[in-house]
C-alpha positions in Angstrom: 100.7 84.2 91.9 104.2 86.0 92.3 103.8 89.9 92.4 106.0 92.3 91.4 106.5 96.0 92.0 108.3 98.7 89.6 109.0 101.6 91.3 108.6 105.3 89.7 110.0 108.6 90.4 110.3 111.3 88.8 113.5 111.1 86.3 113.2 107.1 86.2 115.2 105.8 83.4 112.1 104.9 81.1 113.4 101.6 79.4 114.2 99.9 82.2 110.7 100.3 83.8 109.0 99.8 80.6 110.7 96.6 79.3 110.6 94.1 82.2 106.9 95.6 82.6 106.1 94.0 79.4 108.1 90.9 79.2 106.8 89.9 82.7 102.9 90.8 81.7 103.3 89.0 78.5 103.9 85.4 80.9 101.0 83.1 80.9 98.1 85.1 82.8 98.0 84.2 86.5 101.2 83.6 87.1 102.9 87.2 87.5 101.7 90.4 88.7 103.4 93.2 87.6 102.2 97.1 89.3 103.9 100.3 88.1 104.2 101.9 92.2 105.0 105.6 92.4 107.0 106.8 95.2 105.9 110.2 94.5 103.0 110.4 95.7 101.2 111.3 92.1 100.5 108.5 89.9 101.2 110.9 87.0 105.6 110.1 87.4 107.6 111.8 84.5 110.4 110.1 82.9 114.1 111.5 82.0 113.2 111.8 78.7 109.9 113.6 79.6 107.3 110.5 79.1 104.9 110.7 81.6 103.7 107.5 83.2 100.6 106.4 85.1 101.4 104.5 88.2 99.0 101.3 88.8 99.1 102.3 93.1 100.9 104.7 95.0 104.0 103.4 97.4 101.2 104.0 100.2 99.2 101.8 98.8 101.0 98.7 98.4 101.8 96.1 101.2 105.6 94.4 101.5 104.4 90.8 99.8 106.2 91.6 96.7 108.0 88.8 95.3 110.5 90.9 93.1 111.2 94.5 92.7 112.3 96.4 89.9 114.3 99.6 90.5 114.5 102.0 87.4 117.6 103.9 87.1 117.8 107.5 86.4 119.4 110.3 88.0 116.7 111.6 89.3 114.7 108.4 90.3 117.3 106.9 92.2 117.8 109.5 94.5 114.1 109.8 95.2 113.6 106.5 95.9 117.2 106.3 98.5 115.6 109.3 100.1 112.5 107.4 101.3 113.1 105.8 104.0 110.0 103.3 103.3 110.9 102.6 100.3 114.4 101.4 101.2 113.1 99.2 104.2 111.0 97.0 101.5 114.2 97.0 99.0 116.6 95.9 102.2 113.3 93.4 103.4 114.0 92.1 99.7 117.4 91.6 99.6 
């Protein structure tokens, strides 16, 4: 089964976490894996438009055999996630 990770934080650009979410979980069951991952810390992650989300894991709880990961944009989000330094070692381990 491929798995793959959409990372949260706080000011993530809500449509582009949200739509490959449900393309991908709408493929044939067993194939694809999809997880909403905060990198906050909270599984609670608020939007820039103020939609709160719940996270399926937190980044701590996740191990680096993702297959594809999604990277929301957003102000807010991007910076968050460029300011862990874990989080950037599994996005430069993917690319």
């Amino acid at each position: 089964m491929k798995k793959v990770y959409v990372f949260l934080a706080e000011g993530f650009e809500e449509m582009e976490a949200v739509t490959p979410v449900a393309l991908l979980r709408r493929v044939q069951e067993g194939v694809v894996d999809v997880k909403l991952v905060s990198v906050t810390g909270n599984k609670a992650v608020t939007g820039a438009h103020g939609i709160t989300y719940m996270a399926d894991l937190l980044f701590e709880e996740i191990e680096d055999d993702a297959d594809m990961l999604v990277l929301p944009g957003g102000l807010g989000g991007m910076q968050e996630i460029e300011g862990s330094e874990t989080a950037m070692k599994l996005v430069r381990q993917a690319a």
